[in-house]
RODRENDO-758497 format. One record per residue (C-alpha): residue number from 1; residue in one letter; x, y, z. Coordinates in nm, 3 decimals. Layout:
BEGIN
+-----+------+---------+---------+---------+
!  nr ! rest !      c1 !      c2 !      c3 !
+-----+------+---------+---------+---------+
! NUM !    A !       X !       Y !       Z !
...
+-----+------+---------+---------+---------+
END
This chain:
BEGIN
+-----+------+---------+---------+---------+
!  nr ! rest !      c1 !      c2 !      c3 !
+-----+------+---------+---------+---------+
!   1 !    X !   0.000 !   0.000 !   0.000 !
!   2 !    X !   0.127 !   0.369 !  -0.047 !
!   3 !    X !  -0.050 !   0.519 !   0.247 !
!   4 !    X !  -0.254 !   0.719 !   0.070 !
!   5 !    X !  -0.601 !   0.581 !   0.184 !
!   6 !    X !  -0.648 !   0.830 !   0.469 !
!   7 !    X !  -0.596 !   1.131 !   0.252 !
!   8 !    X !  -0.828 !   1.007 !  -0.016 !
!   9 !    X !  -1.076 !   0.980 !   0.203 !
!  10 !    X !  -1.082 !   1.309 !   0.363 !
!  11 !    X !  -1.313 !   1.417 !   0.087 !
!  12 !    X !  -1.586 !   1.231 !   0.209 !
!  13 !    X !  -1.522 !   1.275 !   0.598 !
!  14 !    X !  -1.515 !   1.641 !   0.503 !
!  15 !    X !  -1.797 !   1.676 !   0.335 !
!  16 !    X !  -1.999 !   1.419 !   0.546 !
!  17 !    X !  -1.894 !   1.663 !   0.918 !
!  18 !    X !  -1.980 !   2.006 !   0.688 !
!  19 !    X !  -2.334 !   1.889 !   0.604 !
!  20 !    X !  -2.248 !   1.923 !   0.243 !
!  21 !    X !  -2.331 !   1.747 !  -0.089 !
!  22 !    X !  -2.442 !   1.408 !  -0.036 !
!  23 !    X !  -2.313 !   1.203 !  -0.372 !
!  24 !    X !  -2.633 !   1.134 !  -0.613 !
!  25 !    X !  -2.818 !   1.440 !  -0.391 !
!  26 !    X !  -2.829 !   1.754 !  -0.665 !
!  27 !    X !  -2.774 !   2.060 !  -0.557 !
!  28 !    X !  -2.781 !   2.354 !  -0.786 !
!  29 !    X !  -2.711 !   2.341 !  -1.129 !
!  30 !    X !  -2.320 !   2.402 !  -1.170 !
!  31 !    X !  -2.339 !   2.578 !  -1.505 !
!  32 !    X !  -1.912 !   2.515 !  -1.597 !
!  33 !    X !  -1.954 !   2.323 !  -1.983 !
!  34 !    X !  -1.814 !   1.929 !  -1.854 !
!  35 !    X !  -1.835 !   1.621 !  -2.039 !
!  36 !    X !  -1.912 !   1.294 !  -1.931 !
!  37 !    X !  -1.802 !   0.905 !  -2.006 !
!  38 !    X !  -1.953 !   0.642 !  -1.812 !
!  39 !    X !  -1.767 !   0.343 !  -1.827 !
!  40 !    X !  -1.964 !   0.070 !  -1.804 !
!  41 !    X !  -1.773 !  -0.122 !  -1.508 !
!  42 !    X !  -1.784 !   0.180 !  -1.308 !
!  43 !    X !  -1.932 !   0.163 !  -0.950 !
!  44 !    X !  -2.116 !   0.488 !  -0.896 !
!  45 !    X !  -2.336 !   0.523 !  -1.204 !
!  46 !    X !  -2.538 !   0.816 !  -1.310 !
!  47 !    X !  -2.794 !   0.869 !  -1.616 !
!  48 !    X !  -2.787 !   1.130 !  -1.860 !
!  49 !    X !  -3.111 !   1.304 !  -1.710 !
!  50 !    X !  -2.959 !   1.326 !  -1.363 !
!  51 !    X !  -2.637 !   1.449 !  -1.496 !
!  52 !    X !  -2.866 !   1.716 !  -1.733 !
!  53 !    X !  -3.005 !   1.838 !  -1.405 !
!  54 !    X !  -2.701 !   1.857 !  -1.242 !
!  55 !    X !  -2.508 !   2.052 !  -1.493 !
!  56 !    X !  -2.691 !   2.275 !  -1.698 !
!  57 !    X !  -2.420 !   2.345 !  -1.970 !
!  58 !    X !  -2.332 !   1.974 !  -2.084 !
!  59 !    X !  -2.144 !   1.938 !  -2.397 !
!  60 !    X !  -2.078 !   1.541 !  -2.380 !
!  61 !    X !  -2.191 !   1.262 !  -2.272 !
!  62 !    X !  -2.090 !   0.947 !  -2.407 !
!  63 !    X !  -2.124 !   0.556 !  -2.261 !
!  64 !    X !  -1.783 !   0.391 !  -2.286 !
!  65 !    X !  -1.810 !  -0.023 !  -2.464 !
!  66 !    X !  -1.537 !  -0.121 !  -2.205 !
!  67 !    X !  -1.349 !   0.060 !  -1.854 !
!  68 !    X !  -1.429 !   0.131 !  -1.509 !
!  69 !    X !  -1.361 !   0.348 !  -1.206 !
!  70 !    X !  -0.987 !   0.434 !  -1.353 !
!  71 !    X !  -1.094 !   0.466 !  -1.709 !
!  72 !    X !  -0.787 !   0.635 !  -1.808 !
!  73 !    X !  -0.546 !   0.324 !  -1.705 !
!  74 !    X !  -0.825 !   0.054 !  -1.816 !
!  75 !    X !  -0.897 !   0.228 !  -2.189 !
!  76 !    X !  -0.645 !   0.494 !  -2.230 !
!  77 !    X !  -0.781 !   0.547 !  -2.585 !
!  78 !    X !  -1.143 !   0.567 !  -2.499 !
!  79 !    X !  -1.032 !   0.833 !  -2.252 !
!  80 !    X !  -0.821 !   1.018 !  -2.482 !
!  81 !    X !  -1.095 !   0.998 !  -2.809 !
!  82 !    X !  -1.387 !   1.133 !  -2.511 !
!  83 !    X !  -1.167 !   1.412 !  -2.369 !
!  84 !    X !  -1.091 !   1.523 !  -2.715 !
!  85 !    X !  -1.482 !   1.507 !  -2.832 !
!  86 !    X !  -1.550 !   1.714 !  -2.481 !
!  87 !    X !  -1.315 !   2.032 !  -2.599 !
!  88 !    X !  -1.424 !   1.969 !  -2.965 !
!  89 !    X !  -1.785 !   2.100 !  -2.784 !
!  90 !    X !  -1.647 !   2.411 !  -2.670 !
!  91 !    X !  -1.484 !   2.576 !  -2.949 !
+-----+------+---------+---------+---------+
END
């Protein structure tokens, strides 16, 4: 292990003492453009209408044929094709 658990996990202790966003709770609309792959191994899913609401300036979404949580290691070319469709949406 590289003793890195506790520090990833601060996140969610923060935001779980703060009262802050609960994962798959909206909140208001966050209006930055993002794009979105779901992979289809990945173990927090979310749908295209939840992601819609939750960002109200989406310029990708895509489903992924293979991948999960670490998308980027598992397909490095899926990755690199859906980041480069993302930015191809904002100019």
């Amino acid at each position: 292990m590289t003793n890195t658990g506790a520090s990833s996990a601060r996140l969610y202790w923060e935001l779980a003492r703060s009262g802050g966003p609960r994962p798959g709770v909206p909140d208001d609309p966050i209006s930055l453009p993002p794009g979105f792959t779901m992979f289809p191994h990945e173990h927090v899913r979310k749908s295209r209408r939840w992601i819609e609401r939750r960002y109200s300036n989406l310029v990708h979404f895509d489903w992924a044929d293979r991948g999960g949580h670490f998308g980027a290691l598992e397909a490095p070319d899926i990755m690199i094709d859906e980041i480069r469709a993302t930015f191809r949406g904002l100019v």
